[in-house]
C-alpha positions in Angstrom: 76.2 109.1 106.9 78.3 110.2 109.8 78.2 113.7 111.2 82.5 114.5 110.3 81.4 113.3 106.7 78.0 116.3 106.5 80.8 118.8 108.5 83.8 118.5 106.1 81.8 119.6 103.2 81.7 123.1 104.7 85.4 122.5 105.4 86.5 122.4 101.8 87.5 125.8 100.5 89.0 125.5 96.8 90.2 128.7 96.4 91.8 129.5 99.6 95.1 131.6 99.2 95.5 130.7 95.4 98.3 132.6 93.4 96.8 133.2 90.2 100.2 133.9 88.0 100.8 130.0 88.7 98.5 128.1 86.5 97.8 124.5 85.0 97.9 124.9 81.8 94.5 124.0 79.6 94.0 120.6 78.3 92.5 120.4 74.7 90.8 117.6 73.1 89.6 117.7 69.5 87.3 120.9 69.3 87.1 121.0 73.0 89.1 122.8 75.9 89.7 122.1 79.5 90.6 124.2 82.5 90.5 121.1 84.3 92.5 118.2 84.0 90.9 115.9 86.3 87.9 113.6 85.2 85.2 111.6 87.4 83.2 109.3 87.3 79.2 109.4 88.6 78.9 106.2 89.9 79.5 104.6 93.6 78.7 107.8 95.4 76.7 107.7 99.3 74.0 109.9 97.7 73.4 112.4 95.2 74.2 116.1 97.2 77.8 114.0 98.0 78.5 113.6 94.6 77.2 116.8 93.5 79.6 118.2 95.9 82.6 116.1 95.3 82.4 117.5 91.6 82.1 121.1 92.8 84.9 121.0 95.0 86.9 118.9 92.4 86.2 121.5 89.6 85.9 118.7 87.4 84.2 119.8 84.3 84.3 116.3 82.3 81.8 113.5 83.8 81.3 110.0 82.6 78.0 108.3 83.4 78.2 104.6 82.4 74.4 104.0 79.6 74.5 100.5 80.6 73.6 101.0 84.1 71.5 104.1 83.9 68.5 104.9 82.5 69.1 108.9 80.9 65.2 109.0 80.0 64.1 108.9 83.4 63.4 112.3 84.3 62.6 112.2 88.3 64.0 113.1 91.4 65.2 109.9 91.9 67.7 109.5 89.0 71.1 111.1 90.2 71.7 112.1 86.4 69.1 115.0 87.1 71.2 116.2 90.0 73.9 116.9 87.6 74.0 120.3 86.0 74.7 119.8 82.3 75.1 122.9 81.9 78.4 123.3 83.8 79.9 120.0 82.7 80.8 117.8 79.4 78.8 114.5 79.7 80.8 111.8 78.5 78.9 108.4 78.5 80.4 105.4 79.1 80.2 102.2 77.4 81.2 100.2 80.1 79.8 96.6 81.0 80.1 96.1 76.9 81.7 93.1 75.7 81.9 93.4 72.1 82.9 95.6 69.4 79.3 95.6 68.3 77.6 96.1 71.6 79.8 99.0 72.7 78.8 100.6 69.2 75.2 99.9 69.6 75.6 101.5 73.5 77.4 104.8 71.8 74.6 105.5 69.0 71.7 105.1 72.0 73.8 107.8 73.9 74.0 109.7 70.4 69.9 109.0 70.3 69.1 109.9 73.3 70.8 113.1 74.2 72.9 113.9 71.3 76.2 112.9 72.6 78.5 112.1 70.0 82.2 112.2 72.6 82.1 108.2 74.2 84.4 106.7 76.4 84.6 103.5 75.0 85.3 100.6 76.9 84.7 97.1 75.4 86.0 94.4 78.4 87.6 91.3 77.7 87.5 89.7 81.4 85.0 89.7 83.8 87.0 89.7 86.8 90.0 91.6 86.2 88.0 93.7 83.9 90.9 94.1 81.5 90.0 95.9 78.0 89.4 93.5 75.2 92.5 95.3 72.8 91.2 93.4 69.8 87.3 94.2 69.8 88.6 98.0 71.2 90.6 98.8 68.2 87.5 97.3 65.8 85.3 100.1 67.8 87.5 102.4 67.6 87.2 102.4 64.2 83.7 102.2 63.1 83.2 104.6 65.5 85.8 107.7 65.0 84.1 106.7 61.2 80.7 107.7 62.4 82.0 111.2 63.8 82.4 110.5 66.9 84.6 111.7 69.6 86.1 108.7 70.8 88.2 108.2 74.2 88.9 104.5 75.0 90.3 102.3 78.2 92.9 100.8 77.4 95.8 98.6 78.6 99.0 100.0 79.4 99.9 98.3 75.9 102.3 101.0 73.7 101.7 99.4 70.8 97.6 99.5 71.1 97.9 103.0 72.3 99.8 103.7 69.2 97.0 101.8 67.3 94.0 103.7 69.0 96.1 106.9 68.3 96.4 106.0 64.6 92.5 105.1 64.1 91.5 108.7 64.9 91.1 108.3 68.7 91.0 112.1 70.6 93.0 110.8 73.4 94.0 107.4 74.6 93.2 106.6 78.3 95.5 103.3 79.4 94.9 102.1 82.9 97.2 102.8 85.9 95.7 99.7 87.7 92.5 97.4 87.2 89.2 99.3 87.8 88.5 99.7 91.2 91.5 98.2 92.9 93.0 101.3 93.9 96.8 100.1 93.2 97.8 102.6 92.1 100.4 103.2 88.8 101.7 99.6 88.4 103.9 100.2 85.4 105.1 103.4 85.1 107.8 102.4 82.7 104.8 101.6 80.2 102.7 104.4 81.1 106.1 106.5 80.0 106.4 104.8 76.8 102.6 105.4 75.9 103.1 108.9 76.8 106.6 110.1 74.7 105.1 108.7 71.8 101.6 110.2 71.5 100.3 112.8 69.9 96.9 112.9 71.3 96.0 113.3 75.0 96.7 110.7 77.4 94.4 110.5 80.5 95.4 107.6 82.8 92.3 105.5 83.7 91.2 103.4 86.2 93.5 102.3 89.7 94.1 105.5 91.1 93.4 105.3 94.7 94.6 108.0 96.7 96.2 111.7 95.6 99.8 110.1 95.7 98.7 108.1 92.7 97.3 110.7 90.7 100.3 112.7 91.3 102.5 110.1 90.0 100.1 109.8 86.5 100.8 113.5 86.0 104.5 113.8 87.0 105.1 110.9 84.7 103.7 113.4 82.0 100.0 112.4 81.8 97.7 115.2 80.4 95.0 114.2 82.5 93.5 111.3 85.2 90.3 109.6 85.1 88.7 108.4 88.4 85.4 107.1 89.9 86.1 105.0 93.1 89.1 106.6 94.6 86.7 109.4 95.4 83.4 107.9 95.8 84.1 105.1 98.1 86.5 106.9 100.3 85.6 107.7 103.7 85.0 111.1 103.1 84.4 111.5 99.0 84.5 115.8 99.3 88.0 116.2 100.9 89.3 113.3 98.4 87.6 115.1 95.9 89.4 118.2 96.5 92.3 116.1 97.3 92.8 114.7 94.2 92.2 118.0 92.6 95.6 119.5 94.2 97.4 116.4 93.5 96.6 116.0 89.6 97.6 120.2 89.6 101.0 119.6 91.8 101.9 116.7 89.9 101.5 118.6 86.5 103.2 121.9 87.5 105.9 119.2 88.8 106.2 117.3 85.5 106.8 121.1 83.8 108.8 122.4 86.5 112.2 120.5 85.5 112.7 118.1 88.9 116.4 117.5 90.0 118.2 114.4 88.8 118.5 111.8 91.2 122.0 110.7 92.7 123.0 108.3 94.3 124.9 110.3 97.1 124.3 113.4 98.7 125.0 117.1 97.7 125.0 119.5 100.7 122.5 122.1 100.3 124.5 124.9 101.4 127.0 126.1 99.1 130.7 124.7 100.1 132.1 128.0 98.4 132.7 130.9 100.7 132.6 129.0 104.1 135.0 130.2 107.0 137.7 128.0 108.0 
């Protein structure tokens, strides 16, 4: 790791000239509240005291660690899981690298097992390469799922209608991507994303695609509740200062969406009034 990666951590001051009487609002979920409304994932990060960082700086308080690639009974040094206080934040395993209904469920009732986690993000992937959701086999998960008690939060496509579905099968919030996992594209439908949004009645966390703050500003002015996001942070250059980053952006582009932004015109209007100028 370079030396301007080890120096920036010290750089990162997340409370530096804060006004307190302008706030985010909290985000709730089921039984649960949020101060935070920005999520990340554990995975992809140059070493453990990076991540561990990243998170701080973030003030995440959600986490997802992915059971399929991690092994939560190893209790060592090595295992990054161990440099995570759980303590200070929400655990939220991840089914990804499930194909089917009944693998995703047999993935969330280990995680249940093993350390008593009953909120999943539930993924169930229907292509290899583009690693869209599997709509079909997600909705049938979904359901034998929220039936077991669980807290369920699934990836989804930016499809209304299976939002809609997800929503009506007990799902605690819906999380449709903003771009295929990993690409860093951004929000490629916002018209969608829209639609999803004015018709739920759950939380709706944008997942996956986000790849700089600009993106996760856009998710939240649009009127998401929350954003999701693994390798925006980790794989950037310098995964602290996107952390924090991406922390401002998801707060500016809520307190933007709440605000009430200006319409948009077609021509200009002067900014200085035309009233009371001297001829």
């Amino acid at each position: 790791m370079n030396d301007a990666r080890n120096d920036s951590r010290q750089d990162v001051n997340p409370d530096t000239n804060a006004d307190r009487s302008i706030t985010v609002e909290p985000l709730r979920i089921a039984d649960r509240t949020f101060r935070s409304r920005l999520f990340l994932g554990t995975g992809k990060f140059p070493d453990s005291p990076t991540m561990v960082r990243a998170f701080e700086v973030a003030q995440t308080e959600v986490v997802t660690v992915a059971l399929r690639r991690v092994d939560l009974s190893d209790t060592s040094e090595a295992s990054f899981v161990n440099h995570i206080d759980r303590e200070r934040y929400l655990f939220l395993p991840n089914t990804a690298g499930c194909y089917t209904a009944d693998e995703a469920v047999r993935t969330a009732r280990l995680a249940r097992e093993l350390g008593g986690w009953t909120w999943v993000k539930l993924e169930v992937i229907g292509d290899k390469k583009t690693l869209f959701p599997d709509n079909v086999e997600l909705l049938t998960a979904t359901k034998t799922l929220v039936d077991e008690g669980f807290t369920v939060l699934p990836y989804t496509s930016d499809d209304p209608v299976t939002c809609k579905k997800l929503e009506d099968l007990g799902a605690a919030a819906v999380m449709p991507l903003g771009a295929p996992i990993g690409s860093g594209m951004g929000i490629r439908n916002p018209a969608n994303l829209q639609i999803i949004i004015e018709q739920a009645n759950v939380p709706v966390i944008v997942d996956a695609g986000v790849g700089t703050a600009s993106d996760a500003a856009v998710a939240m002015e649009l009127g998401a509740d929350g954003v999701l996001m693994n390798t925006g942070v980790a794989c950037a250059d310098d995964p602290v200062r996107m952390a924090y980053a991406m922390r401002l952006a998801v707060e500016a582009g809520w307190l933007a969406a709440h605000a009430g932004r200006i319409p948009q015109k077609l021509y200009a209007i002067a900014s200085s009034p035309e009233k009371g100028l001297i001829e």
